[in-house]
C-alpha positions as MATLAB code, in Angstrom:
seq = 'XXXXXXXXXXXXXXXXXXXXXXXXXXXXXXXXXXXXXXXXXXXXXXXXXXXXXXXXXXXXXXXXXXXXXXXXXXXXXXXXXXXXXXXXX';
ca = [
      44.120  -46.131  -33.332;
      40.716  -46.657  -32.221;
      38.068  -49.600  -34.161;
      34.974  -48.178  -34.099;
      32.192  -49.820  -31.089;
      29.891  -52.778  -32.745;
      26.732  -50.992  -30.976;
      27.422  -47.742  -32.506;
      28.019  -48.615  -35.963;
      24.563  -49.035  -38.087;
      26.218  -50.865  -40.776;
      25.810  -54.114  -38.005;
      21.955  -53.527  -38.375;
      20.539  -56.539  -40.101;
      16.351  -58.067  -40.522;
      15.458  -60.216  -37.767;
      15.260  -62.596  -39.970;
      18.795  -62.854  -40.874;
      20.119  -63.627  -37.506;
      21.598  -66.987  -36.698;
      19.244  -69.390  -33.905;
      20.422  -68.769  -30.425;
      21.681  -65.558  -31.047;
      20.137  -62.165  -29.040;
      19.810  -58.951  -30.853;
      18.074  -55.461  -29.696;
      15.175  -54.286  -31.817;
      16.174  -50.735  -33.035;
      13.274  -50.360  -35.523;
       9.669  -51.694  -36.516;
       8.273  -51.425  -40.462;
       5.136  -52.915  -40.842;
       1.932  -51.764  -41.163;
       0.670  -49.130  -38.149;
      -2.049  -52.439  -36.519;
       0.715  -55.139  -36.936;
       3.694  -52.801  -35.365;
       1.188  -51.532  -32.316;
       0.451  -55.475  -31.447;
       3.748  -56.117  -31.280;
       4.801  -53.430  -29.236;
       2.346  -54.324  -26.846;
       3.300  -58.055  -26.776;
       6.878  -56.708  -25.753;
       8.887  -56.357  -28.724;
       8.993  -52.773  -29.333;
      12.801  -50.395  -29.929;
      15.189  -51.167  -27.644;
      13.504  -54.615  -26.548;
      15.947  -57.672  -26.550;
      15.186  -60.496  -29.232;
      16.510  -64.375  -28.659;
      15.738  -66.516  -31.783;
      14.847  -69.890  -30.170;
      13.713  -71.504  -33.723;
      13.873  -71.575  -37.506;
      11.683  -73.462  -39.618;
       8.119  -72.673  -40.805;
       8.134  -69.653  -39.107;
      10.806  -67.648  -36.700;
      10.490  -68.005  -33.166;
      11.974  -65.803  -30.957;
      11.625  -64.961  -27.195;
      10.889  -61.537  -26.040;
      11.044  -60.827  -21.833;
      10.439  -64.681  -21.507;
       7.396  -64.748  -23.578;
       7.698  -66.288  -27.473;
       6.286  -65.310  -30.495;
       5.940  -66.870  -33.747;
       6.741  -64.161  -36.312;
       6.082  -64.844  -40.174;
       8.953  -64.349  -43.351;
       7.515  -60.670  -44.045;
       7.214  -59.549  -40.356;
      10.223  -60.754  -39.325;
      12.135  -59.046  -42.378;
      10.545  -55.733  -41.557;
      11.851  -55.580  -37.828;
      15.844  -54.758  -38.091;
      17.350  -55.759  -35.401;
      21.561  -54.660  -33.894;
      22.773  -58.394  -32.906;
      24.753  -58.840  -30.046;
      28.377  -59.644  -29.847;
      28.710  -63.101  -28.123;
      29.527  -63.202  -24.633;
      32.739  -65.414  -23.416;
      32.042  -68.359  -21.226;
];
């Protein structure tokens, strides 16, 4: 018997928002408005990028190809993000 593959299974597809501080996750899609999703493509966080959340309080800061954004409550819940399983020491 075979368990189904974490990366392959959508149902591990959460909003950025939900993700725990110091975790990474890969960006699989963007839903905001057209002007908000083509800045943030072009600030590096686009489909397939890889997210870090460094912070958690007044707004979520995470850390895309070494360079951090702040992201609001309603953009962050409109990117949905595959989080990645934790790596062993």
């Amino acid at each position: 018997m075979t368990l189904p593959v974490a990366s392959n299974d959508p149902s591990c597809h959460c909003p950025l928002l939900d993700t725990k501080q110091g975790s990474e996750s890969t960006v699989v899609a963007i839903a905001c408005g057209e002007s908000e999703a083509c800045r943030l493509r072009a600030l590096g966080l686009y489909e397939g990028a890889t997210v870090s959340v460094i912070g958690k309080r007044h707004c979520l800061l995470v850390d895309v190809s070494g360079t951090r954004l702040a992201l609001g409550s309603d953009l962050a819940t409109g990117i949905t993000v595959q989080p990645r399983a934790a790596s062993a020491p």
